[in-house]
mmCIF file of the N, C-alpha and C atoms, coordinates in Angstrom:
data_MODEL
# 
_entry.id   MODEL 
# 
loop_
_atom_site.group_PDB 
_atom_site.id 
_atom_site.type_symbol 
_atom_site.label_atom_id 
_atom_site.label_alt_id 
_atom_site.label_comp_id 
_atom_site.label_asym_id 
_atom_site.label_entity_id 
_atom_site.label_seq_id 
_atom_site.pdbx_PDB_ins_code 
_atom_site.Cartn_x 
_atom_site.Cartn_y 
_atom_site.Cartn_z 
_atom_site.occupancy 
_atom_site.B_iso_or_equiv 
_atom_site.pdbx_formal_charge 
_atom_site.auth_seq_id 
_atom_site.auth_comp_id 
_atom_site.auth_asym_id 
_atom_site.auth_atom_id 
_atom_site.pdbx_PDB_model_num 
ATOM 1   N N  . UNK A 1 1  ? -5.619  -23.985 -83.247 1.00 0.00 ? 1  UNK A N  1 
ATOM 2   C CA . UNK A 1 1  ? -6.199  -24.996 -82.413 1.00 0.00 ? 1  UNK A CA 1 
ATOM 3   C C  . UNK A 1 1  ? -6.281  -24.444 -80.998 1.00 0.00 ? 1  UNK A C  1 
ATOM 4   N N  . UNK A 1 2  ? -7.608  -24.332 -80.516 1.00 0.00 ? 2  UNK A N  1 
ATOM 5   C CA . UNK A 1 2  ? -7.250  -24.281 -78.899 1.00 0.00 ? 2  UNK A CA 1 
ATOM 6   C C  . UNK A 1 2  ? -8.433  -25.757 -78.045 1.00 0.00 ? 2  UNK A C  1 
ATOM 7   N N  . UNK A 1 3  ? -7.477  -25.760 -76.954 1.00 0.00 ? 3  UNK A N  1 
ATOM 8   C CA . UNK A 1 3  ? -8.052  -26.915 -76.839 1.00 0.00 ? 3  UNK A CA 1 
ATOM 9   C C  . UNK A 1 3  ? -7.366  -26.751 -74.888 1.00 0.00 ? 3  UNK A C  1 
ATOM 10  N N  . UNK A 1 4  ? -7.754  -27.828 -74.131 1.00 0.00 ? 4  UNK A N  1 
ATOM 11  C CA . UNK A 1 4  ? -6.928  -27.762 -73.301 1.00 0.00 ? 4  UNK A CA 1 
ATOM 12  C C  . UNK A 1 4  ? -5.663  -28.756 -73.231 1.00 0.00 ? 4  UNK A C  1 
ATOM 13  N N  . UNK A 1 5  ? -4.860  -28.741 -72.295 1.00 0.00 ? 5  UNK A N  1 
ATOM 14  C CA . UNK A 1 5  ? -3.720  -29.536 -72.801 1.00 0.00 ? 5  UNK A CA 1 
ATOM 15  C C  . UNK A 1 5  ? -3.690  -30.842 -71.421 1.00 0.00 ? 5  UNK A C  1 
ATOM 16  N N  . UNK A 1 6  ? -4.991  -31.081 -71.150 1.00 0.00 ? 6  UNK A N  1 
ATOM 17  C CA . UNK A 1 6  ? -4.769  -32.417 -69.776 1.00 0.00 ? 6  UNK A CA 1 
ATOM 18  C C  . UNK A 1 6  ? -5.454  -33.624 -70.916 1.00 0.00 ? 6  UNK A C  1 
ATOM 19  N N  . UNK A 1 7  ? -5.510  -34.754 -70.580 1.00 0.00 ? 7  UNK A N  1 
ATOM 20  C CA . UNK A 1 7  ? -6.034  -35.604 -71.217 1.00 0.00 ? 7  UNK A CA 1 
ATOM 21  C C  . UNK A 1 7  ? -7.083  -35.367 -71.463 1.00 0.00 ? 7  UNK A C  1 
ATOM 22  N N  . UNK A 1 8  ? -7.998  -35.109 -70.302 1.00 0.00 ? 8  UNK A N  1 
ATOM 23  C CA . UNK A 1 8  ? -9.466  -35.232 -70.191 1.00 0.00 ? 8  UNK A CA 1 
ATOM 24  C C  . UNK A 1 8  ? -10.178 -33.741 -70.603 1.00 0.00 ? 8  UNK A C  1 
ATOM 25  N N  . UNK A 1 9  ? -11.566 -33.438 -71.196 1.00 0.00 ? 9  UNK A N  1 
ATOM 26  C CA . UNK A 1 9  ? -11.807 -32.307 -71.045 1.00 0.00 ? 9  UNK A CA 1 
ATOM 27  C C  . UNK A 1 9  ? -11.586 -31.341 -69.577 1.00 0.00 ? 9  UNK A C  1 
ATOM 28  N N  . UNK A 1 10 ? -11.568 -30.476 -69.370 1.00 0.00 ? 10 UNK A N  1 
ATOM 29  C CA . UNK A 1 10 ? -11.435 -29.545 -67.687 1.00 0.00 ? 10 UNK A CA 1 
ATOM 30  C C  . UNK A 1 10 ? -13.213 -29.300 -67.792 1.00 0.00 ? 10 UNK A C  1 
ATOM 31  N N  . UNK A 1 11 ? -13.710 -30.003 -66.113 1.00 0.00 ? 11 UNK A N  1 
ATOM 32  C CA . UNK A 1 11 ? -15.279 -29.827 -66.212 1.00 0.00 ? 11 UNK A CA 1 
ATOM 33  C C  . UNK A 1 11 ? -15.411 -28.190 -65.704 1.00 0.00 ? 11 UNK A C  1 
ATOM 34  N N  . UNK A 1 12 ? -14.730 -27.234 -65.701 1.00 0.00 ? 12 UNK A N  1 
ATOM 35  C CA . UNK A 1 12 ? -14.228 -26.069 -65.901 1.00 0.00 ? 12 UNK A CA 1 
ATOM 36  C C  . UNK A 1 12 ? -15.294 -25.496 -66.977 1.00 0.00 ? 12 UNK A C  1 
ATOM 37  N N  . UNK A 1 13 ? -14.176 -26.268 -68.248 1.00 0.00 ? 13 UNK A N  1 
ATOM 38  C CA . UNK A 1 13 ? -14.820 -25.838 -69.337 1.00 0.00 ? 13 UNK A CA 1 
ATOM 39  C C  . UNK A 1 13 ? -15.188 -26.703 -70.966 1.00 0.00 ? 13 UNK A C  1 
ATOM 40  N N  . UNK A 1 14 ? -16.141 -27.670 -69.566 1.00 0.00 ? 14 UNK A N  1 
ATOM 41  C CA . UNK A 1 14 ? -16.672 -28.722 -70.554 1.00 0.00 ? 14 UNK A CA 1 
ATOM 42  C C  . UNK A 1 14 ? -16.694 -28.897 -72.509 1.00 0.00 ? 14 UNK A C  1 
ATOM 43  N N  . UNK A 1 15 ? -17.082 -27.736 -72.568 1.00 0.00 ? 15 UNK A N  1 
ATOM 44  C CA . UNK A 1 15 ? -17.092 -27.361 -74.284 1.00 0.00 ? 15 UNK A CA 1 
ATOM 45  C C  . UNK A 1 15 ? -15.532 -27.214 -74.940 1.00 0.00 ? 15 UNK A C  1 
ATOM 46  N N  . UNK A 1 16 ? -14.637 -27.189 -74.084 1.00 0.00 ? 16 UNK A N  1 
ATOM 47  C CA . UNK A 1 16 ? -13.424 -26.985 -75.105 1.00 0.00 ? 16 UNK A CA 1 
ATOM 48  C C  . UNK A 1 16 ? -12.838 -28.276 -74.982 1.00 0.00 ? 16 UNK A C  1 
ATOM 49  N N  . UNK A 1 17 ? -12.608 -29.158 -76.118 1.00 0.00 ? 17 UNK A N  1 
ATOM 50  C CA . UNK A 1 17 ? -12.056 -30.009 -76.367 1.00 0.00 ? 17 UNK A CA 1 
ATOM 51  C C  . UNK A 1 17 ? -10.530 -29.996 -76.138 1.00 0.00 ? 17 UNK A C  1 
ATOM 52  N N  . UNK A 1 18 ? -10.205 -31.667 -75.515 1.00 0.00 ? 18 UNK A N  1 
ATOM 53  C CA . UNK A 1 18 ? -8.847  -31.486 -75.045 1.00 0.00 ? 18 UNK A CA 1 
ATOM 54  C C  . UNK A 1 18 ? -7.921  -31.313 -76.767 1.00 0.00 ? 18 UNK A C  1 
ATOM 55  N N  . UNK A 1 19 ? -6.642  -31.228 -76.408 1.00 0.00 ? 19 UNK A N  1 
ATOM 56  C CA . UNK A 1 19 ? -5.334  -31.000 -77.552 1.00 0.00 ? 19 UNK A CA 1 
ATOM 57  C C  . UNK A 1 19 ? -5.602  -32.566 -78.357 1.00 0.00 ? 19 UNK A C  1 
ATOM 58  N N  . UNK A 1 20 ? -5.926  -34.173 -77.526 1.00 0.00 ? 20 UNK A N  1 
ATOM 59  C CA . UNK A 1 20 ? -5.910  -35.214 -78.045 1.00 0.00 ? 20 UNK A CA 1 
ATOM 60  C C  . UNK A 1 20 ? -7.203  -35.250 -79.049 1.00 0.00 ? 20 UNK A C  1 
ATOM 61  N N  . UNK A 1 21 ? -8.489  -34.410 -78.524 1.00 0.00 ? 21 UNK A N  1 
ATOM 62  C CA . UNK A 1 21 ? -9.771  -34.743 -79.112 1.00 0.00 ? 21 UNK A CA 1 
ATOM 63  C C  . UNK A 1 21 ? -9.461  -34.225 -80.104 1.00 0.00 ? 21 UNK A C  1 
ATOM 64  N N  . UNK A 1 22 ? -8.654  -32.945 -80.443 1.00 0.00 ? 22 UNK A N  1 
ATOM 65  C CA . UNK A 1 22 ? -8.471  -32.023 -81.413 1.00 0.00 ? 22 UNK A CA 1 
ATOM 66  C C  . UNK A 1 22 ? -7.804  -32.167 -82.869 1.00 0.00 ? 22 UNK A C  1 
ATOM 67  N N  . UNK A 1 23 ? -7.373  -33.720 -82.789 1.00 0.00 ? 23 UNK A N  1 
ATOM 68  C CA . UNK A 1 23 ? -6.095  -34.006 -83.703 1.00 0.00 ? 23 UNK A CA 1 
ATOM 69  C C  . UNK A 1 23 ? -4.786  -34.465 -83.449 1.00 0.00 ? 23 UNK A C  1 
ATOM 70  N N  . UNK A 1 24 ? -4.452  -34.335 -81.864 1.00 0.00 ? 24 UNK A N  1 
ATOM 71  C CA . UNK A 1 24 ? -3.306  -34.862 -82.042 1.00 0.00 ? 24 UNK A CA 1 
ATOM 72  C C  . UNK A 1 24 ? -3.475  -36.096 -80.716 1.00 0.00 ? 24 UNK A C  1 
ATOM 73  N N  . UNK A 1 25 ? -3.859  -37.073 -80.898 1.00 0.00 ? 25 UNK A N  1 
ATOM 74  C CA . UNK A 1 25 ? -4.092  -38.500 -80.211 1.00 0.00 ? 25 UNK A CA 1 
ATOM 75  C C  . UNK A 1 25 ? -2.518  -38.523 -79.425 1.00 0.00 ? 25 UNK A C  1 
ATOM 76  N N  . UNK A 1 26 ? -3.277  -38.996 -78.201 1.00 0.00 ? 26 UNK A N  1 
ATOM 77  C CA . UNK A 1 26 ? -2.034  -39.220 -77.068 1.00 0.00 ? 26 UNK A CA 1 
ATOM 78  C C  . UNK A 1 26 ? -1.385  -38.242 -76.250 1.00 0.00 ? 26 UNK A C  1 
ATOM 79  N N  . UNK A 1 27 ? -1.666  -36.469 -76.895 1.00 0.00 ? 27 UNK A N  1 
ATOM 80  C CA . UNK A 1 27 ? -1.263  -35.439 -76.356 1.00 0.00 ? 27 UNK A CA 1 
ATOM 81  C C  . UNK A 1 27 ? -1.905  -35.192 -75.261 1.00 0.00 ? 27 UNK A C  1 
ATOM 82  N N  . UNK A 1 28 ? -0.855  -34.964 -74.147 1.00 0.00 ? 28 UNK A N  1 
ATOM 83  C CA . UNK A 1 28 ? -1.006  -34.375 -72.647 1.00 0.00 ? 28 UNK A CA 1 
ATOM 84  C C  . UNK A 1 28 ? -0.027  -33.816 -72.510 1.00 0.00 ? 28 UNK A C  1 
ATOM 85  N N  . UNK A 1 29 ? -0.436  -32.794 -71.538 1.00 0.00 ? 29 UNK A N  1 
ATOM 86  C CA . UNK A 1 29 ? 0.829   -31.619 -70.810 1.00 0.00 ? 29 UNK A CA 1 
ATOM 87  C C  . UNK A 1 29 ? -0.213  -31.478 -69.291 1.00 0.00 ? 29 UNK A C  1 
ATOM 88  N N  . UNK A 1 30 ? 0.518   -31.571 -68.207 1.00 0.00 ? 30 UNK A N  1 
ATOM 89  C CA . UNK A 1 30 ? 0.120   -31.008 -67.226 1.00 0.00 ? 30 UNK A CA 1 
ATOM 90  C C  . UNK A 1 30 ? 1.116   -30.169 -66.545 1.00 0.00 ? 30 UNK A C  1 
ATOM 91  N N  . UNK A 1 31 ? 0.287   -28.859 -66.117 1.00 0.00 ? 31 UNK A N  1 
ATOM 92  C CA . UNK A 1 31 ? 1.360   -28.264 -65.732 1.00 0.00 ? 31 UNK A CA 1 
ATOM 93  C C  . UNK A 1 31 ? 1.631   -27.882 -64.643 1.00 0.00 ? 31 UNK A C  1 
ATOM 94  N N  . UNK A 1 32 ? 2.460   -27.195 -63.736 1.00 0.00 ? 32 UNK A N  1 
ATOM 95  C CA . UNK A 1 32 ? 2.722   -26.775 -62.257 1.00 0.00 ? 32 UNK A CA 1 
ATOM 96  C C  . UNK A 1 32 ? 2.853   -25.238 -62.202 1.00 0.00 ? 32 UNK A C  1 
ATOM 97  N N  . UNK A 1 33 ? 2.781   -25.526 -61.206 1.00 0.00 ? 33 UNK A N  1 
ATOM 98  C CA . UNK A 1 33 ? 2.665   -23.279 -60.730 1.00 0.00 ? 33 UNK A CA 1 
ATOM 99  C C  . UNK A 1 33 ? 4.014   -23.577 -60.193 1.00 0.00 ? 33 UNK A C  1 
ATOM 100 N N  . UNK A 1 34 ? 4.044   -22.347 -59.848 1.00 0.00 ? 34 UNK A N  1 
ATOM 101 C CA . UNK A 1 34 ? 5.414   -21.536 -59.271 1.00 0.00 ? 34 UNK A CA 1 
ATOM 102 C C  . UNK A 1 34 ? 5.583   -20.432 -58.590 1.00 0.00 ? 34 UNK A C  1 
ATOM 103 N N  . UNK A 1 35 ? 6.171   -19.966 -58.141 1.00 0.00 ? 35 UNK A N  1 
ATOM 104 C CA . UNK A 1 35 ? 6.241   -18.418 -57.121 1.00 0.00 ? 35 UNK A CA 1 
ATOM 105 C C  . UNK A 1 35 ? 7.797   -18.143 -57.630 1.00 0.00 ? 35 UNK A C  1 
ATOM 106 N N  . UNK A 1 36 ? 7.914   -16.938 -58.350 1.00 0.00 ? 36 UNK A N  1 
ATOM 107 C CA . UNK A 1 36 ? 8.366   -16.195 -58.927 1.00 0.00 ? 36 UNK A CA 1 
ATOM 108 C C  . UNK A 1 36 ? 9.426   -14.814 -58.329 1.00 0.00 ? 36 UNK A C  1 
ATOM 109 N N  . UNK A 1 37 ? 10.307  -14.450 -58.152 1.00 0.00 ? 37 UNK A N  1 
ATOM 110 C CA . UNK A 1 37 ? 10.728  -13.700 -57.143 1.00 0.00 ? 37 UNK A CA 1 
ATOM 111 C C  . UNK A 1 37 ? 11.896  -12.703 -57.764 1.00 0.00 ? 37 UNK A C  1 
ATOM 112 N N  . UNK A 1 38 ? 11.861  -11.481 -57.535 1.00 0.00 ? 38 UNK A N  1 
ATOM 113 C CA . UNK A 1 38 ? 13.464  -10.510 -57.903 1.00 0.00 ? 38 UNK A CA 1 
ATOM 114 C C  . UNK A 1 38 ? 14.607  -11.662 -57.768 1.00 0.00 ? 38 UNK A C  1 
ATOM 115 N N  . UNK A 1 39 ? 15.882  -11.565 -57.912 1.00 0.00 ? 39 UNK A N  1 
ATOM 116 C CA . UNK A 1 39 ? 16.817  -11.650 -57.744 1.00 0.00 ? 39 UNK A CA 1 
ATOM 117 C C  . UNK A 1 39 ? 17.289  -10.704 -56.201 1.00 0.00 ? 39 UNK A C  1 
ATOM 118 N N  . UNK A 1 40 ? 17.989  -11.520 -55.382 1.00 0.00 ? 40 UNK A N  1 
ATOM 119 C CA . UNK A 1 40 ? 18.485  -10.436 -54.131 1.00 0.00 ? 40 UNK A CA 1 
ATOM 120 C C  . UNK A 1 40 ? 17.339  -10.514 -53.343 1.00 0.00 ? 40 UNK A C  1 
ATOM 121 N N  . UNK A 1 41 ? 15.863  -11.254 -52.780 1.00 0.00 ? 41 UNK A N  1 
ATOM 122 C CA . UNK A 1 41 ? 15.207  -11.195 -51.995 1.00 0.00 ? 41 UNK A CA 1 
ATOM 123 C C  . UNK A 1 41 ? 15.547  -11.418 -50.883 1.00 0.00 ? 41 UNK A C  1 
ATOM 124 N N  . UNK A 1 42 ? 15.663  -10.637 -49.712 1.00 0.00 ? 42 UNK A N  1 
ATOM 125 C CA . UNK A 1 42 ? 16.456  -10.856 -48.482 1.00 0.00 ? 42 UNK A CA 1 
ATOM 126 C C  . UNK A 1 42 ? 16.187  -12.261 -47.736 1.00 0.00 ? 42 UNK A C  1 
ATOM 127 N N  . UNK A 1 43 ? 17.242  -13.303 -47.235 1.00 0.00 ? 43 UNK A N  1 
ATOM 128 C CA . UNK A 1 43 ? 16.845  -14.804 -46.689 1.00 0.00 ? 43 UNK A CA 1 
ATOM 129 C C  . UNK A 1 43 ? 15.405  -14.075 -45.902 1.00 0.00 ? 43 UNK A C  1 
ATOM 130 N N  . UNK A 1 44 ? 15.566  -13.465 -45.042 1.00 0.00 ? 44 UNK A N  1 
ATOM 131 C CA . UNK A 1 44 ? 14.326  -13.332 -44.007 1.00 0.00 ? 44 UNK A CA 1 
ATOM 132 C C  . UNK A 1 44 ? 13.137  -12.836 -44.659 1.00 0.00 ? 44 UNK A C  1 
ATOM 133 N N  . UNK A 1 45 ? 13.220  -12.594 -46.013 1.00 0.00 ? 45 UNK A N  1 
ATOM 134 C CA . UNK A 1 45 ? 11.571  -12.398 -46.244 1.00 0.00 ? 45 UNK A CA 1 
ATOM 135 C C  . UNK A 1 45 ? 11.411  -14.240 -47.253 1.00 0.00 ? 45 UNK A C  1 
ATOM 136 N N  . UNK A 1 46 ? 12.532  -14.434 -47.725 1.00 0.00 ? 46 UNK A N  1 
ATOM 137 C CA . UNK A 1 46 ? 12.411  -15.827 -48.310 1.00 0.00 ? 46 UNK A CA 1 
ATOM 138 C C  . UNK A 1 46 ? 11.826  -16.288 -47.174 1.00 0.00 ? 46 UNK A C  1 
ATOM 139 N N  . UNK A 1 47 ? 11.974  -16.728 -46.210 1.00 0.00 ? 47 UNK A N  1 
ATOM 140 C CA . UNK A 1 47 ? 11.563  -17.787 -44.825 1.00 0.00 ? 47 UNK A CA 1 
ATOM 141 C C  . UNK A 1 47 ? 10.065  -17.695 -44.597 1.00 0.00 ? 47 UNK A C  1 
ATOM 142 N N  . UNK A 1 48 ? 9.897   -16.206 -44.733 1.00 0.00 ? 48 UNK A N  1 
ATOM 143 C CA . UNK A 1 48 ? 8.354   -16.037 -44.080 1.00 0.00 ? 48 UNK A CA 1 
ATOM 144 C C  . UNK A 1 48 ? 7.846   -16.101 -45.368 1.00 0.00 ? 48 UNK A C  1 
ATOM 145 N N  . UNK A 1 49 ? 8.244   -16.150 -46.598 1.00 0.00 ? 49 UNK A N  1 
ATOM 146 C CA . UNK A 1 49 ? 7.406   -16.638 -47.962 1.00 0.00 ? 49 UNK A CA 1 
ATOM 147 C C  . UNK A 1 49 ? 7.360   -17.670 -47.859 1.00 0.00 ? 49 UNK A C  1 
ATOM 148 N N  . UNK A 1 50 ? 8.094   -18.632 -47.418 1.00 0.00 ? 50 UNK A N  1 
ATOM 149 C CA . UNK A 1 50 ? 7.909   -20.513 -46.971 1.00 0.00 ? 50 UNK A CA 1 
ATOM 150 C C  . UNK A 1 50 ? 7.141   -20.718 -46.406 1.00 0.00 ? 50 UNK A C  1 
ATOM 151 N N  . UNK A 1 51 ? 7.312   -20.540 -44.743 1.00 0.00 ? 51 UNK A N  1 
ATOM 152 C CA . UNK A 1 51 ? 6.138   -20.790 -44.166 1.00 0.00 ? 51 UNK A CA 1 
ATOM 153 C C  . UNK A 1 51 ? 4.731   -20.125 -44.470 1.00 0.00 ? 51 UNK A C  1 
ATOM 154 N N  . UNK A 1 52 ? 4.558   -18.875 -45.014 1.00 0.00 ? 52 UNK A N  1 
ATOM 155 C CA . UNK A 1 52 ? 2.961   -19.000 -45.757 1.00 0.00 ? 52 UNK A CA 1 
ATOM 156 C C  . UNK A 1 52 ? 2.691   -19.575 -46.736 1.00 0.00 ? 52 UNK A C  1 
ATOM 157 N N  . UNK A 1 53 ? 3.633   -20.112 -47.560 1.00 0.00 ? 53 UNK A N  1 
ATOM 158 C CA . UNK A 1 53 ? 3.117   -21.000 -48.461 1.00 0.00 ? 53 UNK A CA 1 
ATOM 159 C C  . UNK A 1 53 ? 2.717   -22.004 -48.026 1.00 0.00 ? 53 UNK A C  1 
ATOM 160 N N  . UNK A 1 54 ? 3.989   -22.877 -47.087 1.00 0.00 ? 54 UNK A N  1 
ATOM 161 C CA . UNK A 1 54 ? 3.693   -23.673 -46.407 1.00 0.00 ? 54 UNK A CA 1 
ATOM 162 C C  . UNK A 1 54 ? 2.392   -24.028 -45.360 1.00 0.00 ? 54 UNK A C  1 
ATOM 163 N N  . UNK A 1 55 ? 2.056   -22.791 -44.825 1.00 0.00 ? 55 UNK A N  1 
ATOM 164 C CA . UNK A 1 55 ? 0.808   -23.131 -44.421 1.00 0.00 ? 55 UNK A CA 1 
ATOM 165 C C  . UNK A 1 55 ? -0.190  -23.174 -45.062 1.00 0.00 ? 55 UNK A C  1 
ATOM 166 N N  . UNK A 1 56 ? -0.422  -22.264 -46.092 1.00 0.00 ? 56 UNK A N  1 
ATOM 167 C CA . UNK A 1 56 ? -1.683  -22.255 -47.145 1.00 0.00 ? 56 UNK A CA 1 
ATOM 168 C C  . UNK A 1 56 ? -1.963  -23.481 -48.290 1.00 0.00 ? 56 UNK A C  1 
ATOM 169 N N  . UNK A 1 57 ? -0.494  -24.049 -48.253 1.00 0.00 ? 57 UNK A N  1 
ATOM 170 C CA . UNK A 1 57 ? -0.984  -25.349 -48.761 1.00 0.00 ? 57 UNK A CA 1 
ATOM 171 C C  . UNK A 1 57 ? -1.516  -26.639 -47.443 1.00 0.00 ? 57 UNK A C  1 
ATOM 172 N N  . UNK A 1 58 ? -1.417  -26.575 -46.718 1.00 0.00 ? 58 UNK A N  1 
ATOM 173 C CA . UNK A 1 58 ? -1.459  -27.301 -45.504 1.00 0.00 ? 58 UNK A CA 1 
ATOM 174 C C  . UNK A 1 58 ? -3.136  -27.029 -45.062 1.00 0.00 ? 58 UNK A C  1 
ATOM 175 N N  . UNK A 1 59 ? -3.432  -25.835 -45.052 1.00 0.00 ? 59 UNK A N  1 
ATOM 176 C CA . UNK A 1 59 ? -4.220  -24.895 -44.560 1.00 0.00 ? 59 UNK A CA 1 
ATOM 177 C C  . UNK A 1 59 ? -5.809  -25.549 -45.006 1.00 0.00 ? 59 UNK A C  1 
ATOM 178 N N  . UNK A 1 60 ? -6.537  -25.543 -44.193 1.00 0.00 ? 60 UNK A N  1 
ATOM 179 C CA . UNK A 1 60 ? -8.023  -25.374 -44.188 1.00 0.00 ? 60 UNK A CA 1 
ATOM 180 C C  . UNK A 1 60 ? -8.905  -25.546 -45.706 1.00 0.00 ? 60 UNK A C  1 
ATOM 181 N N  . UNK A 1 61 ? -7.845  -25.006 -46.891 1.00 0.00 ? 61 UNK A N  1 
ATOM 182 C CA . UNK A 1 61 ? -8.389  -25.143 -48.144 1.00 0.00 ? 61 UNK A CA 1 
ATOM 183 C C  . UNK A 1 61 ? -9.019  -26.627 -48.556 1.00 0.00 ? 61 UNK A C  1 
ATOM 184 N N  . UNK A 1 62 ? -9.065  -26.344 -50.091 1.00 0.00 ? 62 UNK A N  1 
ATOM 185 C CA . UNK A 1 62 ? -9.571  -27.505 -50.957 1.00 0.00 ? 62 UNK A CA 1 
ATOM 186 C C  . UNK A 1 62 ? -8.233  -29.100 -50.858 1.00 0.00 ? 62 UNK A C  1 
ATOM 187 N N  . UNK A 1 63 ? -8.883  -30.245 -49.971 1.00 0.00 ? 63 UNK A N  1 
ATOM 188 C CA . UNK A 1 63 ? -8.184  -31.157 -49.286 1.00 0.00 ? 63 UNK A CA 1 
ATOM 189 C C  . UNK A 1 63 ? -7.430  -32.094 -50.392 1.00 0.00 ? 63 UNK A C  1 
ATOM 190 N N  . UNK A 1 64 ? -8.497  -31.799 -51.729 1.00 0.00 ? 64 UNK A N  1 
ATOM 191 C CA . UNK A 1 64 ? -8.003  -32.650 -53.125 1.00 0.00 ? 64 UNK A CA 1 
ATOM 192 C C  . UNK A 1 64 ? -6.703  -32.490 -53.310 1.00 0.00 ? 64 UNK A C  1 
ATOM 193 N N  . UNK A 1 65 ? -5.938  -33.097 -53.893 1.00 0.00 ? 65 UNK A N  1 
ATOM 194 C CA . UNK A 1 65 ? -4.950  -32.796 -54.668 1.00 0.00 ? 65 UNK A CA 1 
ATOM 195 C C  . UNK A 1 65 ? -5.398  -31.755 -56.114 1.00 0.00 ? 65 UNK A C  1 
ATOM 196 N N  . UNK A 1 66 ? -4.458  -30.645 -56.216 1.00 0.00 ? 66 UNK A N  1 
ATOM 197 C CA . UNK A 1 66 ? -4.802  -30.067 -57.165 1.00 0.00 ? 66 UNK A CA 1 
ATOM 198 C C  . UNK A 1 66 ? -5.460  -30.729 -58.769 1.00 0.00 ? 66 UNK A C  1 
ATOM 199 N N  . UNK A 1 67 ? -5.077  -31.477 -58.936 1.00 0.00 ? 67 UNK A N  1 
ATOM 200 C CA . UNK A 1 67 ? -5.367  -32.068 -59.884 1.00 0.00 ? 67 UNK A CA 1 
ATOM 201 C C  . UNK A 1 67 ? -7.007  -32.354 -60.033 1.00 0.00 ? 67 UNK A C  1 
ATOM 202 N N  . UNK A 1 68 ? -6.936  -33.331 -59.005 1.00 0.00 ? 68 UNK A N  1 
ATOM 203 C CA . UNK A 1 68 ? -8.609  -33.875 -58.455 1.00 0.00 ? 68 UNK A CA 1 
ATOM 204 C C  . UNK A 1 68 ? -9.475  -32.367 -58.437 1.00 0.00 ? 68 UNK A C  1 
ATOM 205 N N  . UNK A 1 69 ? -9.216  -31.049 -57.683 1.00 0.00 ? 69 UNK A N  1 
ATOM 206 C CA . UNK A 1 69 ? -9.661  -30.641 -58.252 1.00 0.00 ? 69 UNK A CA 1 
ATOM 207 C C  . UNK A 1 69 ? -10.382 -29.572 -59.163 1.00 0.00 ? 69 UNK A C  1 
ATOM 208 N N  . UNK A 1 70 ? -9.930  -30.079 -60.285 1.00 0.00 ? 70 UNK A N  1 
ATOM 209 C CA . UNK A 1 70 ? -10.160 -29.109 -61.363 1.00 0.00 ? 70 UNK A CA 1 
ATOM 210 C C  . UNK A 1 70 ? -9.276  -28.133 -61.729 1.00 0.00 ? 70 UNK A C  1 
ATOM 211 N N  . UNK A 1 71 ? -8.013  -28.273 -61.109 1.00 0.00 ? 71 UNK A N  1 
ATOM 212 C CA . UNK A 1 71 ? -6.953  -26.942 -61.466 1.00 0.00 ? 71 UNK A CA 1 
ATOM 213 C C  . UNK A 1 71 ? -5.815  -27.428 -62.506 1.00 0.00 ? 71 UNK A C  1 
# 
């Protein structure tokens, strides 16, 4: 089965039917990202990985909530 796993089709990729259209009624998964890191990353490069995250989510980009859109 592939399918996507949000309720709705992704207008992404209109043609692939969600996991619910597919057979299994009521199925959703949405999922979240993450930033990923060694073990032992020195505090001072942790900090300045915050604040650019922090700004790039803040930042000039797409104003939607990820969700809204399309991710």
């Amino acid at each position: 089965m592939l399918g996507v796993t949000s309720a709705k089709r992704s207008k992404f990729l209109p043609e692939l039917p969600s996991i619910a259209e597919s057979g299994m009624p009521g199925y959703e998964f949405d999922s979240w990202l993450g930033l990923l890191g060694p073990v032992g990353i020195p505090v001072p490069t942790l900090e300045r990985i915050n604040v650019a995250v922090g700004t790039l989510l803040q930042g000039p980009g797409d104003p939607r909530p990820a969700g809204e859109a399309g991710h």
